[in-house]
N, C-alpha and C positions, 0 to 999 in steps of 0.2 A: 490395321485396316478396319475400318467396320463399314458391315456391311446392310443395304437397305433394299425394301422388295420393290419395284415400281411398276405399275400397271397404265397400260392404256397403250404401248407399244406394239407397231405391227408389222417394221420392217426395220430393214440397216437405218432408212433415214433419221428414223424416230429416235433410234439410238445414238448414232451421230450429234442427234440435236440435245438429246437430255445431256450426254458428256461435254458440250459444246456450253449447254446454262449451268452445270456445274463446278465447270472447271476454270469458267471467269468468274466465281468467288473467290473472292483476298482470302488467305490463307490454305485453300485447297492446293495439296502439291502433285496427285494424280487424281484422276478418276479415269471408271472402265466399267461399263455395263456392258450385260449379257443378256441378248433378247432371246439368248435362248432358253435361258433360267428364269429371265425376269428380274434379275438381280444386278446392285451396283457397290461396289467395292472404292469406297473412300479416304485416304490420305490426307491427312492434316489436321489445324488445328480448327477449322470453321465449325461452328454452330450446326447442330442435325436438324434446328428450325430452319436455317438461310438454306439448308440444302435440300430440304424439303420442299421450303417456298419455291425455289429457284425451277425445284423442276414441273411445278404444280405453276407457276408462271410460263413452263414452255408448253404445259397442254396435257399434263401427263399426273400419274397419283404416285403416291411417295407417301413411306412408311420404312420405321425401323426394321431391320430383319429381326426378328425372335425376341423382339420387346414382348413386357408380359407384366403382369401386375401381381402384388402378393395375393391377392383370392386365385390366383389363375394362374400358378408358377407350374412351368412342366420343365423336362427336361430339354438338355441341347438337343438329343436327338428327338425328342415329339416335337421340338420346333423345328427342326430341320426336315423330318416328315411332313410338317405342315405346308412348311418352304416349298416342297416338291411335290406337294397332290395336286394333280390333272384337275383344275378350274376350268379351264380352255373348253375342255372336249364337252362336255355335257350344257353348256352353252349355247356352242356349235351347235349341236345334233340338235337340241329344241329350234333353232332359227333356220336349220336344215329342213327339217320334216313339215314344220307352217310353210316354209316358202315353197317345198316340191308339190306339195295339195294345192297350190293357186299356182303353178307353173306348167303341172298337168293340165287346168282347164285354159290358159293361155297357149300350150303347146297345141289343143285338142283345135285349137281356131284356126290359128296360124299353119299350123303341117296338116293335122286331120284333114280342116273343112276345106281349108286356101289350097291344096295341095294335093288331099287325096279325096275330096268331094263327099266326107265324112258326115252325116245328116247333124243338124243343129234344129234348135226351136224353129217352127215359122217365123216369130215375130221377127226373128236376124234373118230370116233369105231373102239374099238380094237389098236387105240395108246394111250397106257399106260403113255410111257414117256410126250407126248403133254398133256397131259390131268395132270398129275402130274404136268407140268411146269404152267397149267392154273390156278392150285389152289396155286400154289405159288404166281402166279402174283397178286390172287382177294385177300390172305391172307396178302399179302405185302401189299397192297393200307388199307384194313382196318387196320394195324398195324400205317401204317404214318397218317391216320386218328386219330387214338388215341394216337398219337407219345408221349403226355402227359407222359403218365405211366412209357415210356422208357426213356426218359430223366432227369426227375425225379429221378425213379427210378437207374438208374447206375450211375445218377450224386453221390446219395445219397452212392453208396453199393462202391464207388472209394470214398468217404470220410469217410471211416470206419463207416456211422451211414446209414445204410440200413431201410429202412421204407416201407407201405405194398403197395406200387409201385411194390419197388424192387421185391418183390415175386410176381405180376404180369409181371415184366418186365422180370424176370429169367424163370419164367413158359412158358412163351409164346416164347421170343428168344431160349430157349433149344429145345420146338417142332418145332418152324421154322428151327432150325440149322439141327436138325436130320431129318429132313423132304426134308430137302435140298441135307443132305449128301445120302440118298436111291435115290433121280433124280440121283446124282453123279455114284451113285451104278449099278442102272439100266440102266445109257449111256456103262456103263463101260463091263456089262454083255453082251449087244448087242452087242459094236465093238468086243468082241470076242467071237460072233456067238452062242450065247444063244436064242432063239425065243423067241419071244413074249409072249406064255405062261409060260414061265417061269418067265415071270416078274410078274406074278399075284402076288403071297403071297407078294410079296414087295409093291405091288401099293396096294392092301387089307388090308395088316396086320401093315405095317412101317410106312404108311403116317401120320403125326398128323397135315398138313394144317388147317383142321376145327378147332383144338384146339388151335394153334396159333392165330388164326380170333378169335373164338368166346370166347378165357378167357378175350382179353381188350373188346370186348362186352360187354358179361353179365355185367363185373365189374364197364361198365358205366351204365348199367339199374339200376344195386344197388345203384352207385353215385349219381344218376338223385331222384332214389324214397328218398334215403337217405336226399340229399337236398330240393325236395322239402319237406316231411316232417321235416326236420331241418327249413324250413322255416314260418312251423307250430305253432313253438313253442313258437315264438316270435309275435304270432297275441294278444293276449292282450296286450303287448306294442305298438303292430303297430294302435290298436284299440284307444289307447289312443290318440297316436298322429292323428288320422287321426280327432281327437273332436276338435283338437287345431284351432281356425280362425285364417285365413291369414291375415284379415281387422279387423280393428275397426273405430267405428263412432266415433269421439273425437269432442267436442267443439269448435269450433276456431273463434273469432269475434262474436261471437254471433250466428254462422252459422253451421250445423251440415255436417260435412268435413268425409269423408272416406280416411283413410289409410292403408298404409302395417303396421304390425303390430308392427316389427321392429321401426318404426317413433312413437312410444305412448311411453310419458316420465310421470314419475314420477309426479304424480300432477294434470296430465292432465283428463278433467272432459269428460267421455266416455258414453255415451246412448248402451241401450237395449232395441229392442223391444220386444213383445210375439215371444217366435217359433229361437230367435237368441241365438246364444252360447255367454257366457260372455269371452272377448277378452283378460283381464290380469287381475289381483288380484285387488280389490277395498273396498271402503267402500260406500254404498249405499247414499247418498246424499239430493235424492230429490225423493221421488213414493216409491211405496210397491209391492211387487210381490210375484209367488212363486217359489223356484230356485229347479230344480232337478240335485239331487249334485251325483246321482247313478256313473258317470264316477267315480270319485274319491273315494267313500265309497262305493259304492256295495251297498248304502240303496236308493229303489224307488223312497219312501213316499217322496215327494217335502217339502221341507222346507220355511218357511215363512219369508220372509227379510223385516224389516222396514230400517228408518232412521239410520244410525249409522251403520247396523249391514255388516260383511265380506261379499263379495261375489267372488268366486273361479275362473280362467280358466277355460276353457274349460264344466263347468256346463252352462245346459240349462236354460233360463227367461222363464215361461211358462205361465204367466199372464200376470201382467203389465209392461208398459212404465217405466222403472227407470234412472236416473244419476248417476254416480256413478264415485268417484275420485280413480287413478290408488295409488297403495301403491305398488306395486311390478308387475315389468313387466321384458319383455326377459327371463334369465335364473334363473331371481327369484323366477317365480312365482310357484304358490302350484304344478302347473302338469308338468312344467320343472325340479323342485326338484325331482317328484316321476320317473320321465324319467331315471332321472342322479343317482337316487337311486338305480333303478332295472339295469341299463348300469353296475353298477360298480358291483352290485352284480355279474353278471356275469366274471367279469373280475377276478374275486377273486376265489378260489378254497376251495373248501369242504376237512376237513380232508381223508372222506373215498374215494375222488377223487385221493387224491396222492398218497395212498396206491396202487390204480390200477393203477397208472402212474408209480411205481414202477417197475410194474411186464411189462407193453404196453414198458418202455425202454429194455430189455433184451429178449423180444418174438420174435420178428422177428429175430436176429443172431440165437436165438434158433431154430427157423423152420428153418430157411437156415441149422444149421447143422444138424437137425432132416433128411433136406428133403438126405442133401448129406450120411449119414448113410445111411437112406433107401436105397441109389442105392448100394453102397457100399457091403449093405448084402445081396440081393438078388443076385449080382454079385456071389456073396463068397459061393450062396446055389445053384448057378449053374443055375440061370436064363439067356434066353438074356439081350441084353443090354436095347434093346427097352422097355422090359418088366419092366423092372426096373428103365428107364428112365420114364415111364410113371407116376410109382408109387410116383418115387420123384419128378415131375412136381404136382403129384394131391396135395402132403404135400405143396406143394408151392403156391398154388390157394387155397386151401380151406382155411387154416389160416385167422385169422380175425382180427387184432389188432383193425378193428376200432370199433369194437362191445365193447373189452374194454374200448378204449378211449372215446366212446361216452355213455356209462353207466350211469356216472355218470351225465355231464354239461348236458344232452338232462332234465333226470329228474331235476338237480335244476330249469334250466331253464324254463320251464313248469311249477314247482311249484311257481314261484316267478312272473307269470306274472298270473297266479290263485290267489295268496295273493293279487295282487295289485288289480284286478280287484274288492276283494271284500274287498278295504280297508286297508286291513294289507299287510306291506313294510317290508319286511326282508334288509337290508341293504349288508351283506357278504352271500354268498356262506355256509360258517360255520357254520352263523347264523341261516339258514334256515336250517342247521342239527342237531347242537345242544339243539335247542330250544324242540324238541321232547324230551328229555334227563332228562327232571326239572324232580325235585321229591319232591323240598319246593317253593312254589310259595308266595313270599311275597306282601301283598299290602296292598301301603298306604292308610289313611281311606281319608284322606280329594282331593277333588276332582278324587278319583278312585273308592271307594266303595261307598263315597257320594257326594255331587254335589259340594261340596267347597265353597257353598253359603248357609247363615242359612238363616231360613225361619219359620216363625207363623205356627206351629200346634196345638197349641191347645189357646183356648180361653174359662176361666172359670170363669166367672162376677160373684158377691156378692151379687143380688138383685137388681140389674141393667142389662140393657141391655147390650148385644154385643159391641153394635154401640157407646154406650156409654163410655163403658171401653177403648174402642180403641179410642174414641176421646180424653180423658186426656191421655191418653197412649204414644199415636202419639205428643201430642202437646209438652208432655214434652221429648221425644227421640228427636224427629226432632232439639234440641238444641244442642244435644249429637253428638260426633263424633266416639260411638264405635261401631264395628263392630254388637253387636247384638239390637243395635239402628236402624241400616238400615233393619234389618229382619222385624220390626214393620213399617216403615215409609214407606215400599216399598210399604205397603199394600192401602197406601192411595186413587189411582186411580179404583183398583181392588173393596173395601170394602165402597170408595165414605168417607171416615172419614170426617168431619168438625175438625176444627182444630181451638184450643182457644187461645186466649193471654197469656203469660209466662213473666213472672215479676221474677224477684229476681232469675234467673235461676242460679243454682250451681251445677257443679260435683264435688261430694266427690269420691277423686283418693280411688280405690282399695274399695268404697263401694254401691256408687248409684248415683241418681239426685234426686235432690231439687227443687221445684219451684212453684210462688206461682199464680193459676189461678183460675179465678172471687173473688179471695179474701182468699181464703184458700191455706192452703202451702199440695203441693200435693208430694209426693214421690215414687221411685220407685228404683226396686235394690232388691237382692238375700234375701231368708229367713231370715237369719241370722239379716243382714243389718235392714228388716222393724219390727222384733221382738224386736229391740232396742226403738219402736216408740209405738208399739201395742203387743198386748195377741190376735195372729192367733188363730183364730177357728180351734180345731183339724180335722173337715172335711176338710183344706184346708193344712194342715200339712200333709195329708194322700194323698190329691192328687200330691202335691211338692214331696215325696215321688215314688207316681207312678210313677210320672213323671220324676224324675230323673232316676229311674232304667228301664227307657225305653229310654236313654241315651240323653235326652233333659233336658231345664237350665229353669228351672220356675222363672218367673220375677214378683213379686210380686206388686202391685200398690195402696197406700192410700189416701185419702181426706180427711183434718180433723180430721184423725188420725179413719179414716173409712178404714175397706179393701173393696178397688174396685174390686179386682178378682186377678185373674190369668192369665199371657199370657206364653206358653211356648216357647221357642225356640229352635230348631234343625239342625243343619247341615244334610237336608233330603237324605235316602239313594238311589242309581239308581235303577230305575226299574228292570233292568236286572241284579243285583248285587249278586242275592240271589240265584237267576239261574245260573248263573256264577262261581260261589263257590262251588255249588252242583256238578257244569259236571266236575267243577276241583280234586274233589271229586271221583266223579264214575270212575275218571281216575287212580287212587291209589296216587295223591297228596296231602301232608300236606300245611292244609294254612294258613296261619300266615299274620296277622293285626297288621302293626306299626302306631301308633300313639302317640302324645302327648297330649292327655287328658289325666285324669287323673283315675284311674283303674275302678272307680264305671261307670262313661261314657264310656269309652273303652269295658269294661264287655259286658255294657247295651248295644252296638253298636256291637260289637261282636256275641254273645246272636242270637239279628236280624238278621246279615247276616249270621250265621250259618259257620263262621272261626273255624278251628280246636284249635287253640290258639293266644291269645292276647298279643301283648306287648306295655305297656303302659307306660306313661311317656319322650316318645325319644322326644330327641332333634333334630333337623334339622342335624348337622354336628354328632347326633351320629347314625344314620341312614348305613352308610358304616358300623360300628362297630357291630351295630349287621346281618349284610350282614355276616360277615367273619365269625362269630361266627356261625349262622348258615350252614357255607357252608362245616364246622367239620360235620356234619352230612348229607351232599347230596348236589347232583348240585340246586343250588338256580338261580330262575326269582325274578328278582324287577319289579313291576310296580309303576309307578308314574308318575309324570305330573309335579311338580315344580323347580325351580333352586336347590331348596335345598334336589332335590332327586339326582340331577345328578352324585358325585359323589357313590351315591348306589347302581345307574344303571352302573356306569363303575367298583364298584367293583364286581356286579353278573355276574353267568355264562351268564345268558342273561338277559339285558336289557330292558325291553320293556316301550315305552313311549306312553301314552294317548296323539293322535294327535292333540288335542285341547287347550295342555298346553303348556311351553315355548320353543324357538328354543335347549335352552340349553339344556331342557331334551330330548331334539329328536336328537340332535348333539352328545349325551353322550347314547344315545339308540343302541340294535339292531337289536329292530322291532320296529316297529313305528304303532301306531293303528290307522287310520285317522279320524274314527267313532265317536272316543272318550268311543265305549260300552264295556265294562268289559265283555260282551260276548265273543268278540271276542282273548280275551286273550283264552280260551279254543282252542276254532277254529283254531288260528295260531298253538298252539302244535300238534292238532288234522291235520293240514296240514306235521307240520316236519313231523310226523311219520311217514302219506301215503309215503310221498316225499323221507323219507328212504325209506321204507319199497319196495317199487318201484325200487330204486337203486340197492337194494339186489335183485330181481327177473331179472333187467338188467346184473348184473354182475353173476349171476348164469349161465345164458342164455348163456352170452358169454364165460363164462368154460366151462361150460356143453359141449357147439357146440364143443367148440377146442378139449375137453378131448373125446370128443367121434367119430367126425369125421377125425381127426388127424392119428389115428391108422385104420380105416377104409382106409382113403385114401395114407397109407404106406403098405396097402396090408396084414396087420396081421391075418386078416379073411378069405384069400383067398384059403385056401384049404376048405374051405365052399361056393367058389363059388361067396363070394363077395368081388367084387373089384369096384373100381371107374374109372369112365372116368376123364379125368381132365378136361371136359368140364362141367358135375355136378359140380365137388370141384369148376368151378371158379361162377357156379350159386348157388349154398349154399353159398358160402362167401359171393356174395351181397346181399343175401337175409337177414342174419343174422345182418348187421347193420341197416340193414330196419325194423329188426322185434323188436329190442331193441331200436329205435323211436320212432314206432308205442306204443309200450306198456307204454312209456314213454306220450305219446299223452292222454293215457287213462286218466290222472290225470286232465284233462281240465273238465272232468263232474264230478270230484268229489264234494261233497256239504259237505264244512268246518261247516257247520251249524248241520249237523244229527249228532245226539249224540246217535244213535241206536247201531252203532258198538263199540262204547270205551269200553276198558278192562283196568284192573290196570293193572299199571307197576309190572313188579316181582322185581328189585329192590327198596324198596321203601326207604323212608329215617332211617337214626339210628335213634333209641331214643335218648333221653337226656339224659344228664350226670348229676349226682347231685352236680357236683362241686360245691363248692361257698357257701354253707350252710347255713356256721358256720361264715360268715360275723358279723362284728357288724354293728348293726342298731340301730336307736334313731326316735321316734316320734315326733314331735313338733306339738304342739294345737296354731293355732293361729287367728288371725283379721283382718278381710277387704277385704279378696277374694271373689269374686262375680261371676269370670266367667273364660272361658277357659286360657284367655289371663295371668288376674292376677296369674293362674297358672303357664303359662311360665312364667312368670317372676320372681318369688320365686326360681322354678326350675335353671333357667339359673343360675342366683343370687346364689343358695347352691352351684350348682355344676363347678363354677369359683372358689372355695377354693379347697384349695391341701389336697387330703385326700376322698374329698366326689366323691365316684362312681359313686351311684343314687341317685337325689332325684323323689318322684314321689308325684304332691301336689295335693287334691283335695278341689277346693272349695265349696262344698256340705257338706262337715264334717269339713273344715277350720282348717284341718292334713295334715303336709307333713313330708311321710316317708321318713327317707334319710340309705343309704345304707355306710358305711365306710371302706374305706380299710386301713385307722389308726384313731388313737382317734384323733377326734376334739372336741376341747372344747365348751360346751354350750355357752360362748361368741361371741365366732368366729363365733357358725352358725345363734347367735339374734341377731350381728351388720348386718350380709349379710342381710338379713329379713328387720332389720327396715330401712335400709337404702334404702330402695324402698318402706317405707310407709306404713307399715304393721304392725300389732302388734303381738310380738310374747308373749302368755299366760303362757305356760308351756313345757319343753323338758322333756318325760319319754328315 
């Protein structure tokens, strides 16, 4: 998408129109501007001249966003600082402050003299006409002060797309006109010998100077409070950037050199001291410290950096001295991604935003005819002219299209720079409304419900020590290159292991290790595997049992054909995972756990986290498949974190990626967690909803106002006495986009975290269907699975043959059930089996 700044917009219409000349260019395949930014987000192949032309043909300025020249190259984020500094306001407030100085001495005439018999010069008592021509003059100076509105506006209403100028520009030149034609009236009355007092009721009752002056007034107090708070809304992103350092200290010779920040390349070895913000994305080098990463994740608590480990932008060193080698600088790094992520969110538009863009393109021709009807019919009931001109000058000022227009972007906007500050990054406009919307929240088990790294829970020695079992233990894994070999080996520094000599060291594929140390042949590997060698003591058959239906892999260990004990392993779950599941829970959503373990693990992993249902068995690329499959029964979230979720998360309604797993799954996401806590999967939904929820109370507000002061201000009521000045209708209209701002502002204290207010959804998801029944199925009994992997691999293996649906293996019972959707022959599925070194016993 690339994106363009465009100026000279001042309501939905305007906007409406610029997407309108842009989007009938050949080749353009969307466009979407934001009046609230000022920005236009473009799709396709067309030229950035025809699309510049195009909107600079519909009345409007048009300019690249963040173009820049080489004398004058800054960063993405000084351009996107630039993008977002308040122009509007200081504007404003200078055509403010001229206009209220010549509004005072026209007020002092009109209320003061006219009204409260306030002294003036002699040279005006008692002339009518000089004192009408004064307030013409002060009204005229404040209109070419706000010349804005009028040129604008009738450039727009002579190019058939009138915008809510236009209805300040027609409100206020129709009482200047008629205001002019009674001076005309009352010269006219004089030269044929009319007195003076008879000019009263004309200079009393006809004059609308005031209201000419002060409808482009007020409507610049409402444009000034509007923009400043428009300018509101984008302080968490400006908060972001203002963390970014301009300098960094870089290495050079041996000598620690300051530069712009721009000049730090790739590679380049950077210092920190205590109390300094970290200058671009690195890996820590040389020192230890502790980083407070709150800019980026909304979490406090400071984290602790060794050797090796990332360190962010714009996060503060709050301890030690560290070195630290650049991996990503300029527009790579983590908090110019989350800049260019919240930028574009904006640029992009919300379904329920163009519904009301809908209605913001046809409002203002409508009031224009609404306001000409009004005169029309009080003409026709026998009112004057005046009187009726008043009433359709007030339809014409009170109207509000921007309270429309700005309904919706004020609240995404606010809500997306609220997500980012704590963390979570909606990427679209869309994204940030639909994500409220889930009703099946799926998520993967490995690195989202659990940490994606197994890890030693339990240790249960044979009459031996601890210390002991884990030193044959460690001495013979540490040979080992499988993964739940490093769960044991990791332990070595933490647990202090001694580590023994390993002779004759052998992996038997698909059943354990061999090896023979101080002279005996020691081994190790799954139940099955060491019951081939020894008669397990039923105490230890009972806790392998525990232990696996609490979804961990008991590794058995012997000497001499002695059991040394027990060591389990578990892919451990996160802390907040169980909490997480719960508020997704109290929310009225079903939650569903994919994984490929194999069911009695997935259960037992399920079981703990408190998931409404399991599904076990998936494959990495079958992951989509059951995405769709669930999405027959309700809008579906994927979470996950690896390459092989990515196309899962591009098939679900929403996306969401664990910001501590691959770029791919954060490129195929679209929310992005940066935390990495499965908490905040709650939180983000618990955000769309306010962030609707908000939207609907702005666009109520702004019908409500129209549908109720519309007919107020067309004089419907007035045989009760109420009628409108049109100097009210033009301070109600600025007030109205001021107030759907303001409320839109509110969402800045909202706290994603309280779970005090969530209610369930009233639509929740279908049941399920019992399709699929009457499947045929086949069991097979077979040899040599030991652990998760050799599971995948059976599974891949069956289900590579044509015919097989599912298969789901477990190595705990050394069963893999396979599902059929034609007969396959017991051959065919005991060649697939042994040919990856397995044995297969028996097919029922």
């Amino acid at each position: 998408m690339k994106q363009y700044i465009v100026t000279g917009m001042s309501c939905a219409a305007c906007q409406a129109r610029v997407e309108k000349a842009v989007s009938s260019i050949p080749g353009v395949e969307s466009c979407t501007v934001s009046l609230l930014t000022n920005s236009m987000g473009v799709e396709g192949n067309a030229s950035s001249s025809e699309i510049i032309k195009a909107v600079q043909d519909a009345g409007y300025g048009a300019s690249i966003k963040g173009i820049q020249s080489e004398k004058t190259k800054t960063s993405l984020i000084e351009r996107e600082e630039d993008a977002l500094r308040d122009r509007e306001t200081p504007v404003l407030k200078r055509r403010l402050i001229l206009s209220v100085g010549f509004l005072i001495v026209l007020m002092y005439i009109t209320m003061g003299h006219n009204m409260l018999n306030w002294p003036i010069p002699t040279f005006f008592e008692h002339n009518h006409v000089g004192l009408a021509v004064l307030q013409m003059i002060l009204a005229m100076v404040v209109m070419i002060i706000n010349h804005k509105f009028f040129t604008s506006g009738f450039k727009s209403l002579f190019a058939a797309s009138p915008n809510m100028d236009t209805l300040v520009a027609l409100g206020s030149s129709v009482s200047f006109a008629w205001s002019v034609w009674i001076i005309l009236l009352m010269g006219y009355q004089l030269a044929n010998g009319q007195s003076n007092a008879d000019l009263m009721h004309l200079y009393h009752d006809e004059l609308y100077f005031e209201s000419a002056a002060m409808i482009p007034a007020l409507i610049t107090v409402g444009k000034m409070l509007e923009a400043k708070s428009k300018g509101r809304t984008t302080d968490a992103l400006k908060g972001l950037m203002k963390l970014a350092p301009k300098t960094a200290v870089i290495i050079k010779d041996n000598q620690e050199v300051e530069v712009s920040i721009e000049e730090v390349q790739i590679g380049d070895i950077f210092v920190v001291k205590p109390g300094e913000n970290i200058p671009v994305d690195g890996i820590v080098e040389e020192g230890s410290t502790a980083i407070n990463e709150s800019s980026l994740t909304g979490e406090s608590i400071p984290v602790d950096k060794e050797v090796g480990d990332v360190v962010s932008a714009a996060t503060t060193n709050q301890s030690g001295y560290i070195k630290c080698r650049a991996t990503r600088v300029g527009e790579d790094t983590t908090l110019a991604q989350i800049i260019q992520m919240v930028s574009d969110a904006a640029a992009t538009k919300a379904p329920i935003a163009k519904k009301a863009d809908q209605v913001s393109a046809i409002f203002v021709p409508a009031v224009i005819g609404i306001a000409i009807l009004t005169i029309i019919i009080w003409l026709l009931l026998g009112k004057e002219l005046s009187f009726a001109l008043a009433r359709g000058i007030s339809v014409l000022v009170i109207s509000c299209p921007c309270a429309l227009g700005l309904a919706t972007p004020v609240a995404i906007m606010v809500g997306n720079g609220v997500g980012a500050k704590n963390g979570v990054l909606f990427k679209t406009s869309e994204s940030l409304e639909t994500t409220g919307e889930t009703q099946i929240v799926a998520l993967d088990k490995t690195g989202t419900i659990t940490s994606g790294t197994p890890t030693v829970t339990d240790i249960i020695p044979n009459k031996i020590s601890e210390e002991e079992l884990l030193s044959y233990a460690y001495s013979l894994e540490q040979q080992s290159e499988h993964p739940l070999a490093k769960a044991i080996t990791s332990l070595k520094d933490e647990r202090k292991i001694s580590s023994k000599d390993v002779q004759d060291f052998i992996a038997l594929t698909g059943n354990g290790l061999k090896g023979t140390i101080e002279g005996k042949e020691v081994y190790g590997g799954s139940e099955r595997f060491i019951e081939s060698f020894i008669t397990i003591p039923e105490e230890f058959h009972n806790h392998a049992n525990t232990l696996a239906e609490e979804g961990k892999t008991p590794l058995f260990f012997i000497k001499d054909k002695k059991l040394l004990g027990i060591i389990a392993v578990a892919d451990a779950m996160k802390e907040d995972a169980k909490d997480a599941i719960h508020q997704l829970q109290k929310m009225g959503l079903e939650v569903v756990m994919l994984t490929g373990d194999n069911e009695r693990t997935a259960n037992a992993i399920g079981r703990l986290a408190g998931v409404d249902k399991v599904i076990a068995g998936v494959l990495p690329e079958g992951k989509e498949a059951i995405i769709k499959k669930l999405q027959t029964r309700g809008k579906v979230a994927m979470v996950g974190d690896g390459i092989n979720d990515a196309p899962a998360l591009t098939r679900a309604d929403t996306g969401i990626a664990i910001g501590a797993g691959t770029d791919i799954a954060i490129d195929a996401a679209d929310v992005v967690l940066m935390k990495s806590q499965l908490s905040d999967v709650p939180a983000a939904i618990r955000l769309s909803r306010k962030t609707v929820k908000n939207i609907h109370e702005n666009l109520f507000w702004a019908f409500f106002y129209n549908a109720l002061f519309i007919p107020v201000a067309a004089g419907v009521f007035s045989k009760y006495g109420l009628t409108m000045n049109p100097m009210w209708g033009a301070a109600a209209m600025s007030l109205s986009s001021f107030f759907v701002v303001s409320n839109a502002l509110r969402l800045n204290v909202f706290n994603m975290k309280d779970t005090s207010h969530d209610k369930p959804i009233k639509n929740r998801a279908l049941p399920e269907s019992k399709e699929g029944e009457n499947k045929m199925t086949k069991e097979i009994q077979t040899e040599g699975m030991m652990c998760e992997h050799c599971e995948m691999t059976v599974k891949k293996a069956l289900e590579a043959l044509d015919g097989v649906e599912e298969a789901i293996a477990d190595h705990h019972t050394n069963t893999v059930k396979v599902t059929l959707s034609k007969d396959v022959s017991d051959d065919v599925l005991t060649k697939a089996i042994t040919d990856k070194d397995y044995k297969v016993l028996a097919i029922q």
